[in-house]
N, C-alpha and C positions, 0 to 999 in steps of 0.2 A: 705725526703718528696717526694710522690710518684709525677708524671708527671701532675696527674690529678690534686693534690692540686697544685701546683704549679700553671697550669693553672688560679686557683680557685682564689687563693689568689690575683696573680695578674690582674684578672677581679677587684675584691675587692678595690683591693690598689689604682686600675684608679679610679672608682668611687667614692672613696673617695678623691681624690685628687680636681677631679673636682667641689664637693658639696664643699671641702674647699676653694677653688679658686672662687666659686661664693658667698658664705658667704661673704670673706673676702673682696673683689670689692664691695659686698653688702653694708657693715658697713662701709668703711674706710673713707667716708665724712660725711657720716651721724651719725657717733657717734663722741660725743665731745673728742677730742684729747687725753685730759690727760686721758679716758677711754678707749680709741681705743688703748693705748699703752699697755692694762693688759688684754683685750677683745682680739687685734690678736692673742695673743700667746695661749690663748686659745682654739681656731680654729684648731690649728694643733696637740696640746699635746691631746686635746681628741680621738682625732684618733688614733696616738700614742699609747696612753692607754689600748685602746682596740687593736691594733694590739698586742701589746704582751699581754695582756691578752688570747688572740687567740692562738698567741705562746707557751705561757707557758702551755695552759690548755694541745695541740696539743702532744707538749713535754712530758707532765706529763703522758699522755695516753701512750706514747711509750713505758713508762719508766715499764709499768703497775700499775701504780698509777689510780685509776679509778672513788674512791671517792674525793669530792671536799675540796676544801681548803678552810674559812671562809676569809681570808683575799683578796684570788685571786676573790673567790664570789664577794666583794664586790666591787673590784677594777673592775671587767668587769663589773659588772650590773652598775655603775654610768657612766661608760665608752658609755654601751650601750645608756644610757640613755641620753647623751651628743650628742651621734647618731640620736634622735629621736628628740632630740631638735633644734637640726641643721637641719635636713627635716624640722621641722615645722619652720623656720627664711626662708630656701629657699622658702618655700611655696607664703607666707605671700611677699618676695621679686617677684617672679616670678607673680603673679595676681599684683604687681603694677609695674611689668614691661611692662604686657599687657596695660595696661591702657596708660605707660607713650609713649609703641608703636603706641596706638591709636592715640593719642594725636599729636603725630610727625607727622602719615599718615594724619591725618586731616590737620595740618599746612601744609604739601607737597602739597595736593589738593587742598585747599582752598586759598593759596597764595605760587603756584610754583617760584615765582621770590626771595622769601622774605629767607632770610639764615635760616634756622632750627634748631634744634639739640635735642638730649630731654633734658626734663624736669628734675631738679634736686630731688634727694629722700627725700617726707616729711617728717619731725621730727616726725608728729603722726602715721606714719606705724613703724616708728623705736621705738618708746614709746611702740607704741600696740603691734608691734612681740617678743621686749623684756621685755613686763611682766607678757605676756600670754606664755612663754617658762620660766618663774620661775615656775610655777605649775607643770608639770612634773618634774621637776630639784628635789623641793621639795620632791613630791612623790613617786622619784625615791630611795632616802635618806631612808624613811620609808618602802620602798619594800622590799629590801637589808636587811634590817637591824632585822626590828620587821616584817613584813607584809607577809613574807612567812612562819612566824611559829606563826600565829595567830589563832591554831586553835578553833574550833567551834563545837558543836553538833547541826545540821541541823534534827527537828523533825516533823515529817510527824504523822497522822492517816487520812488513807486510809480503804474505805470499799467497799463491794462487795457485791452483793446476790448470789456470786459462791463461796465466802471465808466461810469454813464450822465453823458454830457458834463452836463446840467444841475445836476451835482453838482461838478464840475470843481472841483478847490482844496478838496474837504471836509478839515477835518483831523481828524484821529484823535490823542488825545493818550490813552497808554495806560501803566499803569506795574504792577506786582506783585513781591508777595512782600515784604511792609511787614514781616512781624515785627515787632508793637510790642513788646514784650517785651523785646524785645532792648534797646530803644535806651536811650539814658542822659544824652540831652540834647535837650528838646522847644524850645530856640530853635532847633538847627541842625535836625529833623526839618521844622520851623516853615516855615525855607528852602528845604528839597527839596520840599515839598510847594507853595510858591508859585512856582514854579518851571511847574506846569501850567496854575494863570490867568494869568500872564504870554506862554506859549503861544497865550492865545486861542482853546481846541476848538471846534470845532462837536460831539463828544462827547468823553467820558472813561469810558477804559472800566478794571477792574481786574481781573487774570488771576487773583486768588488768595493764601493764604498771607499775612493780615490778622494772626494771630496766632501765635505759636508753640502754644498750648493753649490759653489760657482765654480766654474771652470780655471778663473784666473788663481784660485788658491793654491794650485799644483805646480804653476810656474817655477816658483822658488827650488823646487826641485828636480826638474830635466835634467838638469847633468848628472844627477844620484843617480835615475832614473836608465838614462843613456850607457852608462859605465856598468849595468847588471848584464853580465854574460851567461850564456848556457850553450852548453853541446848543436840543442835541437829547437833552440828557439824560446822566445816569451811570449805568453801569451795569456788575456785580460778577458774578465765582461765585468758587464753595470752592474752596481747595485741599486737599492731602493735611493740611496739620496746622490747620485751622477746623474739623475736628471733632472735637478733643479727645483724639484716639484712641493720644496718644504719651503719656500720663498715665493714673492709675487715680483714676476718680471714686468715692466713698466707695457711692454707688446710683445704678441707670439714669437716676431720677429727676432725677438732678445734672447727670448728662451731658447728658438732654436739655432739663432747664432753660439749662445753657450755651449749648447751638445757639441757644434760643429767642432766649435774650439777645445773640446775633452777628446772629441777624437784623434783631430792634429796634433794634439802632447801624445795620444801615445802613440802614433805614426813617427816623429819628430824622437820618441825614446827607443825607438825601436820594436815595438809590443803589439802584436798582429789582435785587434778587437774583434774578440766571437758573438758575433750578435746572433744567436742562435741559428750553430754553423759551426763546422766542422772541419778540423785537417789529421791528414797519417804523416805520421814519422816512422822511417824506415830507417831500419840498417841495412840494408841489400835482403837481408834473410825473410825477417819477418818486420809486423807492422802493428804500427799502438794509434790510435784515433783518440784524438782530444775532443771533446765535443764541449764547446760553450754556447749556455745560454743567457738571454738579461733575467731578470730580475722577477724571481716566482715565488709570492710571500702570499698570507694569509692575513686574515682581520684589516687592517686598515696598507696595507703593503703592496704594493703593481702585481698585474700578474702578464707580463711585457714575454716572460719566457714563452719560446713552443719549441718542446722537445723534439717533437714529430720532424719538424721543418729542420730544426739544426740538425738532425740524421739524416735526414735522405739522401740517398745512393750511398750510405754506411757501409760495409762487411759487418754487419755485427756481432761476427764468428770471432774478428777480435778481438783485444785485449780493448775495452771503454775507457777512459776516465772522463768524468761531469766534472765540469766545473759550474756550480751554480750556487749564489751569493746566500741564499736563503735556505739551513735546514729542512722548512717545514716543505719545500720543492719535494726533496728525497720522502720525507714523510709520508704526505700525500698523494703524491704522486709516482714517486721516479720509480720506489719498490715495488709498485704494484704493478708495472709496465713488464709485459711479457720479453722483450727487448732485454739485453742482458747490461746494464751500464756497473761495471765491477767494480769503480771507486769513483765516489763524489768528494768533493772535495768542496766545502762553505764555510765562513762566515759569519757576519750577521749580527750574533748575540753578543759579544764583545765579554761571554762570559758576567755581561750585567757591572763589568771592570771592578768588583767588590765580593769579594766572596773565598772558597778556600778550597786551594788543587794541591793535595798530597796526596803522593802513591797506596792507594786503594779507599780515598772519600774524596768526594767533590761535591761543593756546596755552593747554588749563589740563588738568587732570586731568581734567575733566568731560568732553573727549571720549573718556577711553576705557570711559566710564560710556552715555552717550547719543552718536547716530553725529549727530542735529541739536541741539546745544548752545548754542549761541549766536549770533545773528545773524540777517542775511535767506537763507532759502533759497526757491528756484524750481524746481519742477516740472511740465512741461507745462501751465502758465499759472496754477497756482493761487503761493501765495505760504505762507510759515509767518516768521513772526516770532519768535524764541527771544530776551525781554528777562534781562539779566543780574540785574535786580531793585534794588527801595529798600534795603530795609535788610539785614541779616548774620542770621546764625544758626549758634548752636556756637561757631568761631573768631568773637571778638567786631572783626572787622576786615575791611579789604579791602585790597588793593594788586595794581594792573593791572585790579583788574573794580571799576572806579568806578561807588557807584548811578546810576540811569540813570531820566531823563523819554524815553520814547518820543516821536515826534512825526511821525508820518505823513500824507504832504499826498498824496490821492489823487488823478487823474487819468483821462480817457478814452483811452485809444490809444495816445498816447505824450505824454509831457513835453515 
């Protein structure tokens, strides 16, 4: 283990130390004894859990093991999720610590002579923090388990007065952010993936984020990959982690051998790479321009994209479609471009894989990260597409942001 995880881990191990050590002070009178005796040990072994979980994945990486394990999945996702539940018990302890400081400060001022101390912890903050920290415990069970391979055909019609009527009915089957890496069962992957010939495209296009870091994780799947048909072709660009850049390659030479080898899977599936760059598909009539870019993110993200370059020598009289991994592309950039690009299509956000999509509210932590997170947005005729994505990453699950088959039926003028 290099100097820098080291460092890493043990930031890590403090902090978890100390959330354990305020839990546990937290509960220890205020839960009934004979519960407290099955509840402390609890406290520590979750952390536990996930520290080797951490180990082992850490380890397995070395070993060049790259793809996941279904059982370690599930052992770190319930771990993490132990994680999450323990901030939410500090929380809920800490605002009635405020209170019970207030409370003290007031008895101090209000009668300095008179002995103090605080206030003991109510039964109903310990009721309410432990039964509002079973709902994730729950859902964390279901994430793990079924909720990261729940997939879905997500169907759109979309229309234009620039979408040329002899193309009426094209459809777009589009889907990103595979993480193969991630997954830990290639019959259920098997099933989301057929899920887009069954669709029936006239193209298939993918926004990005094939892998988590290595090129060799995607192997396991070529022949998924190979067997995806469409009318007018498939076609792919990078996202922030297809190039490797969240890992230390032993030399350049390694790194850019990996690229090399991400490109030849998708040469080898059949899947034309737009490194920002451009093709038309024709009917004999009229003509639709795909344009992909790599990878154009904000805060800590590449910005590998150049629009400019992937257009040149465009018609951009056109009907556009973008493909480009990162929302925040179209955000800051792609809308503000005099250039008419009429449907983007990204990525990215994974929907934050926790949170809640029902017909007319959508809720996840990723909007207070991206302001276009997930969904159809419309601006002054152009369109941006934000897919919630195939597969997980990090938390080994989902629950509320079920993967997703895009599936966009285009249109002239109106539907």
């Amino acid at each position: 283990m290099s100097h820098r995880h080291t460092v890493f881990f043990l930031i890590i191990l403090s902090m978890f130390i100390a959330l354990d050590t305020y839990i546990w002070l937290g509960y220890r009178k205020s839960v009934k004894k004979k519960y407290f005796m099955y509840f402390k040990w609890l406290i520590p072994l979750s952390t536990l859990l996930f520290i080797i979980g951490g180990f082992l994945n850490y380890f397995r990486n070395q070993a060049g093991l790259f793809n996941a394990n279904k059982s370690l999945n599930i052992l770190f996702g319930i771990a993490l999720s132990f994680i999450v539940i323990k901030l939410m018990l500090a929380v809920f302890l800490f605002i009635e610590d405020l209170y019970r400081s207030s409370v003290l400060m007031k008895n101090i001022l209000v009668n300095p002579k008179n002995k103090t101390s605080f206030a003991s912890r109510r039964n109903f903050v310990r009721n309410l923090s432990l039964g509002a920290a079973t709902l994730p415990f729950i859902g964390s069970i279901y994430a793990v388990t079924k909720g990261k391979y729940a997939f879905h055909q997500k169907r759109l019609d979309l229309a234009s007065p620039r979408f040329p009527a002899s193309f009426d009915g094209f459809k777009v089957v589009m889907f990103s952010d595979f993480h193969a890496g991630s997954f830990d069962d290639f019959e259920q992957v098997k099933r989301g993936l057929e899920m887009i010939n069954e669709a029936q495209p006239d193209v298939i296009l993918f926004a990005g984020d094939i892998v988590n870091n290595r090129s060799v994780e995607v192997l396991p799947y070529l022949s998924l990959f190979k067997n995806l048909t469409a009318k007018h072709g498939k076609f792919a660009v990078l996202g922030n982690h297809d190039y490797g850049e969240y890992m230390d390659f032993k030399t350049e030479e390694e790194r850019v051998e990996n690229e090399r080898e991400l490109e030849q899977f998708y040469k080898e599936a059949g899947f034309q790479l737009l490194n920002n760059e451009h093709i038309q598909l024709t009917n004999g009539v009229d003509t639709l321009n795909i344009v992909g870019v790599e990878n154009w993110g904000t805060g800590p993200f590449p910005q590998y994209g150049d629009i400019k370059k992937a257009s040149e020598g465009m018609n951009v009289e056109n009907f556009n479609i973008l493909i480009s991994h990162d929302p925040d592309h179209w955000e800051y950039e792609v809308r503000h471009l005099p250039d008419f690009y009429d449907l983007t299509l990204s990525g990215h956000t994974h929907g934050f894989q926790t949170g809640a999509n029902i017909p007319g509210w959508k809720w996840s932590l990723a909007k207070y990260r991206y302001k276009r997170w997930l969904g159809l947005y419309q601006e002054q005729g152009k369109y941006l597409f934000v897919s919630k994505g195939f597969g997980f990453l990090g938390f080994p699950g989902r629950i509320g942001m079920a993967p997703e088959i895009v599936v966009l039926n285009l249109y002239h003028d109106s539907v």
